[in-house]
N, C-alpha and C positions, 0 to 999 in steps of 0.2 A: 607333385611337382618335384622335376628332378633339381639335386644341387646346380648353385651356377656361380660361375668365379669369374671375377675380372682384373686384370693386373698383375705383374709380378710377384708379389707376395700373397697376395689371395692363391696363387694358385703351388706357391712352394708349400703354404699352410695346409692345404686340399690334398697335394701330391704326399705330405709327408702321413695325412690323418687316413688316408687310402689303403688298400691292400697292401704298401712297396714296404710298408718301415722293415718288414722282414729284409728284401735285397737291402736297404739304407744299415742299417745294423751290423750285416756281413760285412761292408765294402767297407765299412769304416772299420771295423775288428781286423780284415787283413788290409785294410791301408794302415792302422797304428803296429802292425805286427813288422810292415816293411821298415818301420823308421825307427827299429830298434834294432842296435846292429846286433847283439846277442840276442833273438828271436828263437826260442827253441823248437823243436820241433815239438814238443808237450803240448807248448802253449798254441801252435797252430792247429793240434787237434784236439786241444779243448773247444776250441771255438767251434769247429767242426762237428763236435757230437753232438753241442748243442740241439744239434737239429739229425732225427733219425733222419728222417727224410733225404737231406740233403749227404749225409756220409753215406749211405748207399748208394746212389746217385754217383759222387765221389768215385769211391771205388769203382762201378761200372766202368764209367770213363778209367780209370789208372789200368782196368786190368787189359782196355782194350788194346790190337793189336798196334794202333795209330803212338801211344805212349808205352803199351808195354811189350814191344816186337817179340820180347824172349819170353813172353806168356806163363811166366814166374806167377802162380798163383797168389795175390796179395788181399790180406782175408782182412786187416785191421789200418786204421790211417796213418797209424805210424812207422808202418813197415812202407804204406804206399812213398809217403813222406822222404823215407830212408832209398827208395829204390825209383823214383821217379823226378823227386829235388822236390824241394820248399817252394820254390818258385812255381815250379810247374802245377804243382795243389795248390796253389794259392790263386794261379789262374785260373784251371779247372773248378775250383768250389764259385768263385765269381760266376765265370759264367753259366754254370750250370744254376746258381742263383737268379742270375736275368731270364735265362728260360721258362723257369718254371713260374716265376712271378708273375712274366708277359703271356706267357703261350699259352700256357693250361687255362685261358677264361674264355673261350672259342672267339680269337681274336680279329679285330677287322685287317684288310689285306693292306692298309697303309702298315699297321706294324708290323705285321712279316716282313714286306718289303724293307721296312726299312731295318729291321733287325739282321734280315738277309745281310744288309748295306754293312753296317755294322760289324758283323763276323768278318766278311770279306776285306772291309777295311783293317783291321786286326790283323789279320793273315800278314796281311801285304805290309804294314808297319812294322809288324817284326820280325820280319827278310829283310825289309831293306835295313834295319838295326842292324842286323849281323852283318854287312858290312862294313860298319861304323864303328859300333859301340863296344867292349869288349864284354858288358852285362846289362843289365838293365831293361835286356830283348822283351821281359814276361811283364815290367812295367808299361811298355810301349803297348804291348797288345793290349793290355788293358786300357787304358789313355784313349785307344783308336776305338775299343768295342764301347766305353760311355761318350765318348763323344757328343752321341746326341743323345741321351741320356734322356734329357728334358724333354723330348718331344715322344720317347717311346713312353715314356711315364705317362704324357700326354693320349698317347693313341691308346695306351692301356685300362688308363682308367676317367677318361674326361667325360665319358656318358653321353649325354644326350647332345652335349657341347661338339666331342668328338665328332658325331656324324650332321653336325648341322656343318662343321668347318669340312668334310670331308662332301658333301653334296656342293657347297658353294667355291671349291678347288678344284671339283668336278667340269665347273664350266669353260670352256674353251676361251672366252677372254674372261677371265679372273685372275688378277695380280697376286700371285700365290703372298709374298710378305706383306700387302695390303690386308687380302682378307685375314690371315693370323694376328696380323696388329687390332681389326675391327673387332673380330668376336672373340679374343682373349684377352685383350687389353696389355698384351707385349708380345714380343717378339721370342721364337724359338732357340734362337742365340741366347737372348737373355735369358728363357729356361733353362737351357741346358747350362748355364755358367752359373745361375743361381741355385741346381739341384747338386752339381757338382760342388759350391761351396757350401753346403748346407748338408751335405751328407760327408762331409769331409774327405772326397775321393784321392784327390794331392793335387800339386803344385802343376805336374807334366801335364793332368788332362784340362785343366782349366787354362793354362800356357798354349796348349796346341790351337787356339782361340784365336788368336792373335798371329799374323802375319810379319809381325815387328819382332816373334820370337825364333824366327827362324834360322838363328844361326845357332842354338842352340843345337845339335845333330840328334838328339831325342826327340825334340819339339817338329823339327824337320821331319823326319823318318812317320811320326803320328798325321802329320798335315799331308805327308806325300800320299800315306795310307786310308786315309778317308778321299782325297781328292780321285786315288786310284781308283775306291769301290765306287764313286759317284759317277766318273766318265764312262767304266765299263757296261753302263747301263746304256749306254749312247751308240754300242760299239767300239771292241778291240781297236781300228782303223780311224776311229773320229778326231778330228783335229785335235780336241782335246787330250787324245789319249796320247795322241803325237810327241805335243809340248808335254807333259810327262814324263815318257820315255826321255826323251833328251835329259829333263831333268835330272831323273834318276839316273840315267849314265853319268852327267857331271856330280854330282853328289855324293856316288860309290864308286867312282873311279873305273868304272868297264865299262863295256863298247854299246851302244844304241841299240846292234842285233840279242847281247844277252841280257842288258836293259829289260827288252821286251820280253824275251825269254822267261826270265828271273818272273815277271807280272803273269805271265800266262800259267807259271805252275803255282805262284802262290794263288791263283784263281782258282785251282783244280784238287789245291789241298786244302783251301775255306770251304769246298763242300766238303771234303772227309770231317775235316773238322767237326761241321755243323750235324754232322749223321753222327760221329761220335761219342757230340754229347745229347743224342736225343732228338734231334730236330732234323728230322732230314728233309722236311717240307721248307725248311729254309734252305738247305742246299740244290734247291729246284729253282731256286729265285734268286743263286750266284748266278751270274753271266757265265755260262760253260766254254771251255774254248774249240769245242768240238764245231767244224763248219754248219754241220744240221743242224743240229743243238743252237748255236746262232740263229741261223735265221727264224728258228722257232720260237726261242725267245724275245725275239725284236717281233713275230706276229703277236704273241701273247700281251707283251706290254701295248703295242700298235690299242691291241683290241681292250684292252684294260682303261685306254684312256680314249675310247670310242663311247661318246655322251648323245643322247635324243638331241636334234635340233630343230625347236617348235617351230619356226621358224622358215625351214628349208624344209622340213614335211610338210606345211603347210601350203607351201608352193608347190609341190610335186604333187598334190591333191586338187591343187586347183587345175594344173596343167592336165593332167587324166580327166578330168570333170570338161575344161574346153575340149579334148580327142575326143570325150563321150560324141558333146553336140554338135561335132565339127567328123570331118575324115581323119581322122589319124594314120599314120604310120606304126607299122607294128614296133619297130627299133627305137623310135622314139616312144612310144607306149611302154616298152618294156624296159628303157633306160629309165624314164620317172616311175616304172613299179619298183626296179628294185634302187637306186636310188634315194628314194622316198626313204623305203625299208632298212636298208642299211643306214645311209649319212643322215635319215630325219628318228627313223623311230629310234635307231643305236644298235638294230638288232646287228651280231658281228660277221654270221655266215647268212648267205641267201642261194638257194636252188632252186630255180623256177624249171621243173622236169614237162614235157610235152609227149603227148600219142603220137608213137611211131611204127611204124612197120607194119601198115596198115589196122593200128590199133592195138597193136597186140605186147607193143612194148613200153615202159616210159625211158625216156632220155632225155638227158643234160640239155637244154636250150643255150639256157645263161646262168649266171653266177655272179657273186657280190662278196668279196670280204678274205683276208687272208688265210692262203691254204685251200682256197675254192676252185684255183684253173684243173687239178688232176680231174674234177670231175667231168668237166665239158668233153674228157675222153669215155672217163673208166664207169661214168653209174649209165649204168642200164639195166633197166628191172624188166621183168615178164608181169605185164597186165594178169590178174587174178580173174576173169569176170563174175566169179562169187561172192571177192572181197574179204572172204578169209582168211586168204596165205599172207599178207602183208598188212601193212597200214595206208600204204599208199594205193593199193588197190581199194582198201576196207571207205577211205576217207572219201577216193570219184565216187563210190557205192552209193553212200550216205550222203555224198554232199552238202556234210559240215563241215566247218572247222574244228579244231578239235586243240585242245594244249595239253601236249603227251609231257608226263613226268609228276601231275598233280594226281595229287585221290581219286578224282574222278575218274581220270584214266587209268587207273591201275588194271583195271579188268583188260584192256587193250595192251599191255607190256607186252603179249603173247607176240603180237603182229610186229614188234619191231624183232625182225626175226634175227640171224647170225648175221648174214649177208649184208644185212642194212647196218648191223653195229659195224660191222669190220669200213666200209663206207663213210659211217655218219659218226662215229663213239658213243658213247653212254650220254647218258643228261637229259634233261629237258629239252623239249624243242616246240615249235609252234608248226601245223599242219592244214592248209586247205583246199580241197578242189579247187580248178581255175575251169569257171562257165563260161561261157558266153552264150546266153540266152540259156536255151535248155541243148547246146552244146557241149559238150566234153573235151575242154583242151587237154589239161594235163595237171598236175599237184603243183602245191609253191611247199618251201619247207623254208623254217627259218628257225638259228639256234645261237645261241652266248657263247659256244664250246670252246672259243681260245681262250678266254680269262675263266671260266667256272661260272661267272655271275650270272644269279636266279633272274629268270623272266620275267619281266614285271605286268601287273592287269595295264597297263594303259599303250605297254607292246602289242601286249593280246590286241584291242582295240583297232589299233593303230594296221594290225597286222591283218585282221580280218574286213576293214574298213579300202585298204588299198588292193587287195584281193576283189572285192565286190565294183571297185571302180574299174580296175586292168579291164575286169569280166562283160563289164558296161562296154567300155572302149573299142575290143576284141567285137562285138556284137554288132556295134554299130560299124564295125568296120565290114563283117561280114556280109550285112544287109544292104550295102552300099556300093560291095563288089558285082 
C-alpha cells in the first residue's frame, strides 16, 4: 500500500521526507548566500562542490555558447563564477537542481508540462525586469521558475495519489480546484506557498502570490511572467494574451507592437534555455512562435486533452447496431464509426482507407482527428495481393485485427515499411480489415500520435468492436441494395 497524505501539512511533511530535500537544501544555501551582501564567490562554490554531480552539470551550462558566447574554456567554479557573475551560477546551479530532481524519474506529462510552464515563465519575468529594475533580473527568474513549486513537488513525487488526481482532471467536466481540494486535502496555491516558506525560497516568490503585491515592479514583472507562460498555451492571439500585452506596454513604457515582440523572443529563448540546461524535451512544450510549429502544438495539446467518452460510444454503438437491423446510409454509417472511434474511444487519429481502382489500390475514404485532412488527398497504397509487402495489404489477408507496436507484433515491424512511416510516424497504432460479410471493403487504422500516449486494452476493444459493427452495417446495406 502506497503512502497517502491529506492536508497541508501532511503533505509539506511527505514533500520534504521525499527525494526533493537535495533541491530544498540548494535553494536555501543560495537563497541565504543572496542575503548576504558580502557573499563570496568561495562560499558559493563551496556550496557547489558539495555535490559532484551538480558542479558539472554547472559548468556544462557556464561553458555553453547561450552564457559563454566567447567560448573561454572554464574548467573550475570559480573561475565560472568570476567570468559569468554570481548571479547568473546561482541561477544556473538552481535550475539545473530542479531538473535533475523532477526529470531524471521517467516523469509524468503534467510535469513536463508544467515545468515547460515554468522555464518559460522565468524567461519572460526576467525581460520584462530589465525594463524596470536595475538588478535583481536573476531573482525574478527564479521567483517565476518556483512559482509552482508545490505542485511540481506534487507531480513529482505524490505516487499513486499523483495519477488518481491526474485521471480524475482527465475528465471533461471535472472542476480542476475541486478535485485537488478532494484528493489532497488543499489547494496547490497553498502548496506552493507552504513549500516555498518551508524551504526558505524568499520573500519575492511567496509575494508574487498575491495580487495586492503588485505594485511592487519585482512582484509585477514575476506575476506578468507566469501569467505570460500560462496564456501562451491558449495561443499567441487569445484574448488573454491581448490584455497582457497592453499590460506589459503600460508597465515597461513601450508600444503594444514591441510589447508583443519583446513576449515572442523571450518565448524562443526559454527553449534555448531549457536545451541548455539539459532538458530539451521541455523546450518542445514552450509554445513556439513559428506559425507551423503553432498550429502543431495547439494539435498536440487539442489531442493531449482528448479522453474516452463512455457515454457517447455508447451511443455511436447503439446507432450502428439500429443501421445493422435497419437500411442505413453509408455517411451516416461512417460518421458513427469514426466518431465513436475518436470522440467515445479517445483514439486521436482515425483512417478508414477503401479498394480502389478496381481493387488494386487502398485510398483515403475518411478521416477523424488533427492533422488527418492531408491524407483524404496524399495516402494511396498499392493492394499486395500476397500480403507481404505492407501491413495493410498483410491485415485484408488475415483478416484480423492486429495492435502494431506490442511484443506480439514485433515480428510484423517489417511491413510497416518507409512509405507508410513517412505517412503515418513511428508509434503504436491499432489495425483492422473492414468486412462486410465475406466482402473486402478496405482497412481502418487508428493511432495516439499527436500527444505520444500508449494505447490502452479497452481502445483495442473498443476499436475492434466498432470495426465488426460498420462491417455488419456495410453488409446489410449491401444485401438490401
Amino acid at each position: 500500500m502506497s503512502e497517502t497524505s491529506y492536508g497541508l501539512q501532511s503533505w509539506i511533511d511527505r514533500l520534504n521526507q521525499s527525494e526533493l530535500p537535495a533541491l530544498a537544501a540548494v535553494a536555501q544555501d543560495l537563497q541565504r548566500l543572496t542575503q548576504q551582501e558580502h557573499a563570496s564567490v568561495q562560499q558559493l562554490a563551496d556550496v557547489l562542490l558539495r555535490d559532484a554531480a551538480l558542479t558539472s552539470k554547472v559548468l556544462r551550462v557556464g561553458n555553453s555558447s547561450y552564457y559563454n558566447p566567447s567560448q573561454e574554456t572554464i574548467k573550475t567554479i570559480s573561475r565560472a563564477i568570476v567570468m559569468i557573475g554570481f548571479e547568473n551560477i546561482r541561477l544556473i546551479s538552481l535550475s539545473v537542481s530542479l531538473i535533475d530532481s523532477l526529470l531524471d524519474r521517467a516523469p509524468r506529462q503534467q510535469l513536463q508540462e508544467l515545468l515547460a510552464r515554468s522555464f518559460h515563465a522565468a524567461v519572460q519575468a526576467r525581460n520584462i525586469a530589465g525594463y524596470v529594475l536595475t538588478k535583481h533580473e536573476e531573482e525574478v527568474f527564479i521567483a517565476a521558475l518556483l512559482h509552482e513549486v508545490g505542485e511540481l513537488a506534487f507531480w513529482g513525487c505524490g505516487g499513486e495519489q499523483a495519477d488518481e488526481l491526474g485521471e480524475a482532471l482527465a475528465a471533461s467536466d471535472t472542476d480542476h480546484d475541486q478535485a485537488v481540494e478532494r484528493l489532497l486535502g488543499t489547494s496547490f496555491r497553498q502548496l506552493n506557498l507552504g513549500l516555498i516558506k518551508s524551504w526558505n525560497i524568499g520573500e519575492l516568490a511567496s509575494f508574487a502570490h498575491s495580487s495586492a503585491n503588485l505594485r511592487d515592479s519585482a512582484v509585477h514583472s514575476v506575476s506578468l511572467g507566469v501569467r505570460i507562460g500560462a496564456a501562451a498555451l491558449n495561443g499567441w492571439g487569445c484574448p488573454e494574451m491581448e490584455s497582457l500585452v497592453k499590460e506589459l506596454a503600460e508597465f515597461s513604457g513601450i508600444s503594444e507592437a514591441d510589447a508583443m515582440q519583446q513576449i515572442l523572443a523571450s518565448a524562443d529563448e526559454a527553449v534555448n534555455v531549457a536545451t541548455t540546461f539539459g532538458a530539451s524535451r521541455l523546450g518542445k512544450l514552450i509554445p513556439s512562435t513559428d506559425p507551423e510549429q503553432v498550429q502543431l502544438q495547439r494539435a498536440q495539446r487539442a489531442a493531449s486533452h482528448l479522453q474516452p467518452n463512455l457515454l457517447l460510444m455508447q451511443q455511436a454503438m447503439q446507432d450502428l447496431g439500429i443501421m445493422a437491423a435497419s437500411r442505413g446510409d453509408v455517411g451516416l454509417i461512417l460518421d458513427a464509426l469514426l466518431k465513436g472511434l475518436h470522440e467515445g474511444a479517445g483514439l486521436e487519429r482515425i483512417l478508414l482507407t477503401v479498394l480502389a481502382d478496381q481493387q488494386t489500390t487502398f485510398r483515403a475514404k475518411c478521416v477523424a482527428g488533427e492533422h488527418t485532412q492531408p491524407w483524404l488527398e496524399g495516402f494511396v497504397l498499392p493492394v499486395d495481393s500476397s500480403g507481404q509487402a505492407d501491413i495493410f495489404s498483410y491485415v485484408l489477408r488475415q483478416r484480423q485485427p492486429l495492435w502494431m507496436g506490442v511484443p506480439a507484433s514485433y515480428k510484423l515491424d517489417e511491413l510497416v515499411n518507409l512509405p507508410l512511416r513517412q505517412q503515418l510516424g513511428k508509434g503504436m497504432f491499432f489495425i483492422a480489415p473492414l468486412m462486410a460479410g465475406t466482402r473486402e471493403i478496405g482497412v481502418l487504422y487508428a493511432d495516439n500520435r499527436m500527444s505520444g500516449r500508449a494505447l490502452k486494452h479497452e481502445q483495442f476493444v473498443a476499436f475492434q468492436r466498432f470495426t465488426q459493427l460498420a462491417g455488419r452495417c456495410l453488409d446489410a446495406l449491401g444485401r438490401r441494395s
